[in-house]
Chimera marker file (.cmm) of the C-alpha trace (Angstrom):
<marker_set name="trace">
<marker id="1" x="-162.928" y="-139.139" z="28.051" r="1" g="1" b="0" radius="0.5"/>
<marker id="2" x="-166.179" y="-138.352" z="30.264" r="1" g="1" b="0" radius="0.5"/>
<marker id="3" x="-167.904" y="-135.588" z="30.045" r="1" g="1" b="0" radius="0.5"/>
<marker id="4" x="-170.053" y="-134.350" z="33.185" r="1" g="1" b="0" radius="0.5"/>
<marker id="5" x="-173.751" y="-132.779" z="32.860" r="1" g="1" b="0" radius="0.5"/>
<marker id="6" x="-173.462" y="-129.531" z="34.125" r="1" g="1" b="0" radius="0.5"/>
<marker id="7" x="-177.022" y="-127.619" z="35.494" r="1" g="1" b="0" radius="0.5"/>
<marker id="8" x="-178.055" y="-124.394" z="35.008" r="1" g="1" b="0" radius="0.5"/>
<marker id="9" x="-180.146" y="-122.484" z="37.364" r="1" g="1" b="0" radius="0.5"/>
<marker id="10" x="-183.377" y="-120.708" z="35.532" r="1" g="1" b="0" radius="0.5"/>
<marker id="11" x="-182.261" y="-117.631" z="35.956" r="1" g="1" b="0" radius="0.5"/>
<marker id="12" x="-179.003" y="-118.188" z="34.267" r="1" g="1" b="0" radius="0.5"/>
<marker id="13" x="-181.316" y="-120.121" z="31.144" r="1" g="1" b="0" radius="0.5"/>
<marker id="14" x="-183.055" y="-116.593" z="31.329" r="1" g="1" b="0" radius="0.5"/>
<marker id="15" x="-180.405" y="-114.604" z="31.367" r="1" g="1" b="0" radius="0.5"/>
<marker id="16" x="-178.709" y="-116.343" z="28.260" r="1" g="1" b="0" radius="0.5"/>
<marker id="17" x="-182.313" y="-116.381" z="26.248" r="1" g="1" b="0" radius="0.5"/>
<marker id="18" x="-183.160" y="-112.421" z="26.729" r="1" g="1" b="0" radius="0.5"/>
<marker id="19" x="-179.608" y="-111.560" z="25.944" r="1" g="1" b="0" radius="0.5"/>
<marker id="20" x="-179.909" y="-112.796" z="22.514" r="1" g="1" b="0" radius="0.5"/>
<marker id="21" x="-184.397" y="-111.866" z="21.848" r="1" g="1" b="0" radius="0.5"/>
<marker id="22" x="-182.913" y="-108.503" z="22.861" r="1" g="1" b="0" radius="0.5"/>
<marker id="23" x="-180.408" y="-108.343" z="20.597" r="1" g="1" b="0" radius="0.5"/>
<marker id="24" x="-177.710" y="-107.577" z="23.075" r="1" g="1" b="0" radius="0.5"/>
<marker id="25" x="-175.304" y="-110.209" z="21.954" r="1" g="1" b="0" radius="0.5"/>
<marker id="26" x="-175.960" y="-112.810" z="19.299" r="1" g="1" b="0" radius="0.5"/>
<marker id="27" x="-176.574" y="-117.221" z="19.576" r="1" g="1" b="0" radius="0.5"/>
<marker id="28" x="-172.972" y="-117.348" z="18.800" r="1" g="1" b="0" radius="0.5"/>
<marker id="29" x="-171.230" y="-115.410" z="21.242" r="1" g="1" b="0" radius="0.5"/>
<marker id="30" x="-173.458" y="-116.253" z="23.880" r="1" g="1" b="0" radius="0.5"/>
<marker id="31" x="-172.661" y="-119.727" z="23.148" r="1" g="1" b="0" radius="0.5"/>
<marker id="32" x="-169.010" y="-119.021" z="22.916" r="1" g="1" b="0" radius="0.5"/>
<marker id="33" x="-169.157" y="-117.020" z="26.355" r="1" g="1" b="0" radius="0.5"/>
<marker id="34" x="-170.638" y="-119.497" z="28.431" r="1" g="1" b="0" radius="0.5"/>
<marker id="35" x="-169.197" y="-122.739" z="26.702" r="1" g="1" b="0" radius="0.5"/>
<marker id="36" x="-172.938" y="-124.456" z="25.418" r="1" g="1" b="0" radius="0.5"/>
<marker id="37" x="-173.670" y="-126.060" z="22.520" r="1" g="1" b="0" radius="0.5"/>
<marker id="38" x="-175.861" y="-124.308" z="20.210" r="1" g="1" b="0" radius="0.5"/>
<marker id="39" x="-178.421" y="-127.151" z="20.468" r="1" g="1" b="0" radius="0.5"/>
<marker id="40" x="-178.717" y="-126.617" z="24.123" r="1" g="1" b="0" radius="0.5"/>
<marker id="41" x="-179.251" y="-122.675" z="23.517" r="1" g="1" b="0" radius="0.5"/>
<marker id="42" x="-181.430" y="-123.510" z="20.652" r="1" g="1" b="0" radius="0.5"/>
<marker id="43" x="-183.483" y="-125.783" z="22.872" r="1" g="1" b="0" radius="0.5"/>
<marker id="44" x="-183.505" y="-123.399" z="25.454" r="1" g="1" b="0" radius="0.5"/>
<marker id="45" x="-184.627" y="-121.036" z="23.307" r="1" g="1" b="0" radius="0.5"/>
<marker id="46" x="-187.923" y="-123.108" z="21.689" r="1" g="1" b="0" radius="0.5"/>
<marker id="47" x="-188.461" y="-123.037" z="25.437" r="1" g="1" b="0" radius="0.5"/>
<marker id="48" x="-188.611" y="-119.645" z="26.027" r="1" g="1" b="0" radius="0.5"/>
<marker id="49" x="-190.739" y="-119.060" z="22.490" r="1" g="1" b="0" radius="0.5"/>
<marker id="50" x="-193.272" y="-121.328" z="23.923" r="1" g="1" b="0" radius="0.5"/>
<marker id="51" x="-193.430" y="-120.335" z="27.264" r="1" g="1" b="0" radius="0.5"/>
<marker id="52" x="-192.058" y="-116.758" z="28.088" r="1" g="1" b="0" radius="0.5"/>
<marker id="53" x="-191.286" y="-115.980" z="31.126" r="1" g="1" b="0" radius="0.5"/>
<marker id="54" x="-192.886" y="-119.284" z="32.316" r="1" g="1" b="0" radius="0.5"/>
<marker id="55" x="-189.992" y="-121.278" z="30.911" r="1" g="1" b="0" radius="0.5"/>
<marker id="56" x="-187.316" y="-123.161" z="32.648" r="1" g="1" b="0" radius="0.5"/>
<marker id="57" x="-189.937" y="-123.962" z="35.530" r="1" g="1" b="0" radius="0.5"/>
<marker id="58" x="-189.117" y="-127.170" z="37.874" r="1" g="1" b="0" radius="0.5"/>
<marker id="59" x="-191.769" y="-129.840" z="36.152" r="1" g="1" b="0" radius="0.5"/>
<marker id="60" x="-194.727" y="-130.662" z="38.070" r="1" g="1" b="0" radius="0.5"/>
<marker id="61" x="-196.027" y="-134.339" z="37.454" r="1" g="1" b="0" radius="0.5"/>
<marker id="62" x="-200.236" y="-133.694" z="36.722" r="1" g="1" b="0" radius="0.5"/>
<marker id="63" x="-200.966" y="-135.748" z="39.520" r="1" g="1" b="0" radius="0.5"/>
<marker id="64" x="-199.398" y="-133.316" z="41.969" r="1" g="1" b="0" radius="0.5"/>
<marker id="65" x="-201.777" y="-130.551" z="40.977" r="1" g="1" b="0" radius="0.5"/>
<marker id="66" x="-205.307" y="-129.824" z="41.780" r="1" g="1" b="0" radius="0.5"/>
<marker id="67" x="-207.805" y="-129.838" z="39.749" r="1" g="1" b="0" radius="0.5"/>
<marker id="68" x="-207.816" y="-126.072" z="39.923" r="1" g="1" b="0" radius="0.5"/>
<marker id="69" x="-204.229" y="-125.473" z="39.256" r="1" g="1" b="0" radius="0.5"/>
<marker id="70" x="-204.920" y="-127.774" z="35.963" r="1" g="1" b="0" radius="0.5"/>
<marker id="71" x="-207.475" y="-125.725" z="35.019" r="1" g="1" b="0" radius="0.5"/>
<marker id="72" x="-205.162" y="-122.176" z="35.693" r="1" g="1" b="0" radius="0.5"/>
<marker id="73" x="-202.482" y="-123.862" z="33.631" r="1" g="1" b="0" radius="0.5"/>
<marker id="74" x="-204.898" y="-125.331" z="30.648" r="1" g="1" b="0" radius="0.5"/>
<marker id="75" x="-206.603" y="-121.558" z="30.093" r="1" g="1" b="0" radius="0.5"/>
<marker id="76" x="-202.806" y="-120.333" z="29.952" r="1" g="1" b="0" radius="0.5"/>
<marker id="77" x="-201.716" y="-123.043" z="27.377" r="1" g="1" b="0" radius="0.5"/>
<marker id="78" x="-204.749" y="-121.985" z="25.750" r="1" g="1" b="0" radius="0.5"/>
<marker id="79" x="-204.231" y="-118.274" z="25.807" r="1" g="1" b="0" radius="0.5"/>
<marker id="80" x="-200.602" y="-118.880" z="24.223" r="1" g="1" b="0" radius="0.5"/>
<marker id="81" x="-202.147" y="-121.194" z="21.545" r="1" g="1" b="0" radius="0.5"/>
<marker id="82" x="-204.770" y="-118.209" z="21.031" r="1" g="1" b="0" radius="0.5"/>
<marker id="83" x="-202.000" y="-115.816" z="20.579" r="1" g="1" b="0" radius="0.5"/>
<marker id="84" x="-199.963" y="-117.843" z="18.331" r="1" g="1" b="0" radius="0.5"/>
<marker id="85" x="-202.915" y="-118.593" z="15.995" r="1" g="1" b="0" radius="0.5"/>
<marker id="86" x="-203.628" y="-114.473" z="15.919" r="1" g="1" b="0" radius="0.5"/>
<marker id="87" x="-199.660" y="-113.931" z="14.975" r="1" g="1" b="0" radius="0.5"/>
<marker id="88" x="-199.872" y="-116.699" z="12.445" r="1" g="1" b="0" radius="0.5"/>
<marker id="89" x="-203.076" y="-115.474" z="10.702" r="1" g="1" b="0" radius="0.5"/>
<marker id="90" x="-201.379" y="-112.340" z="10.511" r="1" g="1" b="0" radius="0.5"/>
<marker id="91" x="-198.568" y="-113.335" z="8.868" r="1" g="1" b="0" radius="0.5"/>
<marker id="92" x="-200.367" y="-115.297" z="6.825" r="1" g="1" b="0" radius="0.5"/>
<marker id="93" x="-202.233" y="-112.150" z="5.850" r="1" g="1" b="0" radius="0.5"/>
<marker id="94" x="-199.518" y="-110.133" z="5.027" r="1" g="1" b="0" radius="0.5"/>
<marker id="95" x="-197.695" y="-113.014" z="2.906" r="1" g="1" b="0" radius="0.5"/>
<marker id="96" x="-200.748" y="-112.990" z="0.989" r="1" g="1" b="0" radius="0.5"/>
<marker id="97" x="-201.129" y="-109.651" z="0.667" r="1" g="1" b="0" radius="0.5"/>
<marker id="98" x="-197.542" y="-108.960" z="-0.401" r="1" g="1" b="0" radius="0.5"/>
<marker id="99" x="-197.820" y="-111.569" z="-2.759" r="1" g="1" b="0" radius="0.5"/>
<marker id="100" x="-200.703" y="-110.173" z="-4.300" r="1" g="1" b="0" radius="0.5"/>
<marker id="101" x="-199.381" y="-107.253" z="-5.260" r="1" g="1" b="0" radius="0.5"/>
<marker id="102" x="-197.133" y="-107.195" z="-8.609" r="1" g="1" b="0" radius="0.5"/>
<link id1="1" id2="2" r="1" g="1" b="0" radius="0.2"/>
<link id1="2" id2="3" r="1" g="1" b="0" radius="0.2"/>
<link id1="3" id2="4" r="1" g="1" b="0" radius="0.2"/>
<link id1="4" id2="5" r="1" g="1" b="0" radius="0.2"/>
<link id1="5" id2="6" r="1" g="1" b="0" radius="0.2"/>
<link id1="6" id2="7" r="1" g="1" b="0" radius="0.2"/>
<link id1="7" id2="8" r="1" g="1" b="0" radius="0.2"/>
<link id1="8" id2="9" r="1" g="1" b="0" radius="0.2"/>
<link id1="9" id2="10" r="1" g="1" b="0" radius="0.2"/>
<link id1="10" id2="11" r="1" g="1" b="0" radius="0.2"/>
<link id1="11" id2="12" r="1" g="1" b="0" radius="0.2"/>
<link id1="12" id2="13" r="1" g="1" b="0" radius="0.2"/>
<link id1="13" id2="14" r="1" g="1" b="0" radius="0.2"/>
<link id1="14" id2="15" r="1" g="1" b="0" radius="0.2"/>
<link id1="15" id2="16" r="1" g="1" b="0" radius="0.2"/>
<link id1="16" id2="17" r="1" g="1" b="0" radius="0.2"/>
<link id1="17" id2="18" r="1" g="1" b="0" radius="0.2"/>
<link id1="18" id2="19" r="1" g="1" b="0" radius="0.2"/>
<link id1="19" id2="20" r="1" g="1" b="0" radius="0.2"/>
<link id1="20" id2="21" r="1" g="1" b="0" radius="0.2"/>
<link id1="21" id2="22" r="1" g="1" b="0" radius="0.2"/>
<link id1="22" id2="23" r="1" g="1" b="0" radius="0.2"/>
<link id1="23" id2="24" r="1" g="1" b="0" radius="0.2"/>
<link id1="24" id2="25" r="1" g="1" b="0" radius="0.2"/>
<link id1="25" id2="26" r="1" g="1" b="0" radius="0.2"/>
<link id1="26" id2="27" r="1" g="1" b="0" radius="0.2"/>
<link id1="27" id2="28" r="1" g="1" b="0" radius="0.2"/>
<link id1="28" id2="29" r="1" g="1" b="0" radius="0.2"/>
<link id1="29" id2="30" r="1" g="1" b="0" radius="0.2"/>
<link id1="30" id2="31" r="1" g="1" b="0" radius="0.2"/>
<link id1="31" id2="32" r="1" g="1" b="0" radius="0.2"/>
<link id1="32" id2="33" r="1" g="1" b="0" radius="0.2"/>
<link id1="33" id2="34" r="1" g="1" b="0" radius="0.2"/>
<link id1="34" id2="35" r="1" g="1" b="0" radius="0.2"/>
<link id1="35" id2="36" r="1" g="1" b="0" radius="0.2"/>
<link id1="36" id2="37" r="1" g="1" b="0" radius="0.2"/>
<link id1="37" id2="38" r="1" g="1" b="0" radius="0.2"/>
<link id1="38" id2="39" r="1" g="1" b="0" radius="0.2"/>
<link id1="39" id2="40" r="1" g="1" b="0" radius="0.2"/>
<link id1="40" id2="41" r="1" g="1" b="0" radius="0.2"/>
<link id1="41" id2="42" r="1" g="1" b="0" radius="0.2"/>
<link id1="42" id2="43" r="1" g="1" b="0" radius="0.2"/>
<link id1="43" id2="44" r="1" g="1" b="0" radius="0.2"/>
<link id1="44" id2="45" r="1" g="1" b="0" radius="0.2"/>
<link id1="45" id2="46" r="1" g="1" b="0" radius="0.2"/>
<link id1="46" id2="47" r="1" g="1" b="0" radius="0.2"/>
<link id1="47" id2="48" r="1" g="1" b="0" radius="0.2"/>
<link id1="48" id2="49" r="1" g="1" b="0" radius="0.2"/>
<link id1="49" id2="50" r="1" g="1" b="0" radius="0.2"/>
<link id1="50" id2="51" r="1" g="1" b="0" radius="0.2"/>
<link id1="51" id2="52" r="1" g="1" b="0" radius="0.2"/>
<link id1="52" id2="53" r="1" g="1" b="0" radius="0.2"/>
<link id1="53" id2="54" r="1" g="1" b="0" radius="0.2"/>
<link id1="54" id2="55" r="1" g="1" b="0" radius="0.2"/>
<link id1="55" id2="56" r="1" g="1" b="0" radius="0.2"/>
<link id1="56" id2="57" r="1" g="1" b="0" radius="0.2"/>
<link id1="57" id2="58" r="1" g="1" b="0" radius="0.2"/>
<link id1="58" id2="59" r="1" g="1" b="0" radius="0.2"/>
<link id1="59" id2="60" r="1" g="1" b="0" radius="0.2"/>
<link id1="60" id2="61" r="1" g="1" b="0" radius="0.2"/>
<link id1="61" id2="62" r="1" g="1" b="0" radius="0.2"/>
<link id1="62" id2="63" r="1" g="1" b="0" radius="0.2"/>
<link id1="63" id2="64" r="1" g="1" b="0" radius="0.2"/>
<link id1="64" id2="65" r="1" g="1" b="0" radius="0.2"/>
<link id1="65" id2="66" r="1" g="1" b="0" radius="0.2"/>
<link id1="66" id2="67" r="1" g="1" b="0" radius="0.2"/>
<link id1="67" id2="68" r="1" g="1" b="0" radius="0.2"/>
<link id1="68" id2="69" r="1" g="1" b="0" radius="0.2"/>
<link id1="69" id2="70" r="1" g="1" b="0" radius="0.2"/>
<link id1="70" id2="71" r="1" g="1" b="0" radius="0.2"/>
<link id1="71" id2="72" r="1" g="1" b="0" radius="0.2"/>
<link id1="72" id2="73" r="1" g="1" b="0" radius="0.2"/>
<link id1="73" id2="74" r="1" g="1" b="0" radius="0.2"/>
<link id1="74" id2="75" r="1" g="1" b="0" radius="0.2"/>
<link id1="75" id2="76" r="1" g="1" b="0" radius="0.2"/>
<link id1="76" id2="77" r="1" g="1" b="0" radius="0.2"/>
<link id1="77" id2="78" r="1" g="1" b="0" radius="0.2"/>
<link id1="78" id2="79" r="1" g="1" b="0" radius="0.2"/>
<link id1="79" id2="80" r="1" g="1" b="0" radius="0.2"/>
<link id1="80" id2="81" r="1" g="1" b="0" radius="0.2"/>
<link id1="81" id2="82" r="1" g="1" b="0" radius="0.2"/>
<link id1="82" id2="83" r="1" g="1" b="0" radius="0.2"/>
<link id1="83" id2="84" r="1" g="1" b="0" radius="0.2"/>
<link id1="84" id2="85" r="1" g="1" b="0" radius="0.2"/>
<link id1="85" id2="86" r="1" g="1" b="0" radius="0.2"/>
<link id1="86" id2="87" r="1" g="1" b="0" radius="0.2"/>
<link id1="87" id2="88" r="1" g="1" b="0" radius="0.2"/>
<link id1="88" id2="89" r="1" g="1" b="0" radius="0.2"/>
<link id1="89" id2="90" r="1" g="1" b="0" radius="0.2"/>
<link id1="90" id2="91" r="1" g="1" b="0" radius="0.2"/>
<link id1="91" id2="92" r="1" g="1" b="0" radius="0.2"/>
<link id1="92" id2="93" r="1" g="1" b="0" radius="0.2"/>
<link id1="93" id2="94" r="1" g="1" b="0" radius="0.2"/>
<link id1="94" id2="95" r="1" g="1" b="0" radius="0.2"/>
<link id1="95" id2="96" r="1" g="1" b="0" radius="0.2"/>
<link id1="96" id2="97" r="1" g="1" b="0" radius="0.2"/>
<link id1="97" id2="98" r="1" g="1" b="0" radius="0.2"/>
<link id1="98" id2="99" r="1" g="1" b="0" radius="0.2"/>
<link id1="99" id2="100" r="1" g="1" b="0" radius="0.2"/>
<link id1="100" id2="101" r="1" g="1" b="0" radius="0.2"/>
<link id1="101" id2="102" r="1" g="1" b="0" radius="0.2"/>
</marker_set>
C-alpha cells in the first residue's frame, strides 16, 4: 500500500485551526471531516499558537532576506515572546494566588 502526501493550501490550514480556537466544531470532527490525522491538526495547531495569523507562511531561507526584513521579523518574534512571558506571569499569578487561599 502507498500512501500519497497530500498539500494543503494556508488558507485551508486556517480555516481548519479557527474552526476549532472558535469553538465552532471540535479537533475531532474537524479531523473526521477533512480526513487528517490528529497529529497533523495538532501540529498545525502549535503553529497557529505560535504564530497567529502569521502561520502557515511559505518559508523564507535567512539568506533571502535583508537585513531589514530580519530585523521586522526578529522585533515580531520578540513581541510574541513578550506577550507569552506577560500571559505566563499571569497565570503564574493567579495559580499562586488561588493556591494561597484555603
Amino acid at each position: 500500500m502507498t500512501t500519497t502526501r497530500r498539500t494543503y493550501t494556508r488558507e485551508f490550514k486556517l480555516m481548519v485551526v479557527k474552526q476549532v480556537a472558535q469553538g465552532e466544531k471540535r479537533a475531532a470532527q474537524v479531523c473526521r471531516e477533512h480526513d487528517l490525522a490528529s497529529s497533523v491538526y495538532d501540529r498545525w495547531r502549535q503553529e497557529y499558537l505560535k504564530k497567529g495569523e502569521q502561520a502557515f507562511q511559505e518559508r523564507v531561507p535567512a539568506t533571502d532576506l535583508t537585513s531589514e526584513q530580519r530585523m521586522v521579523a526578529l522585533e515580531r518574534f520578540c513581541g510574541q515572546l513578550a506577550l507569552e512571558n506577560d500571559l505566563l506571569k499571569k497565570a503564574l499569578r493567579q495559580c499562586r494566588s488561588s493556591s494561597a487561599t484555603p
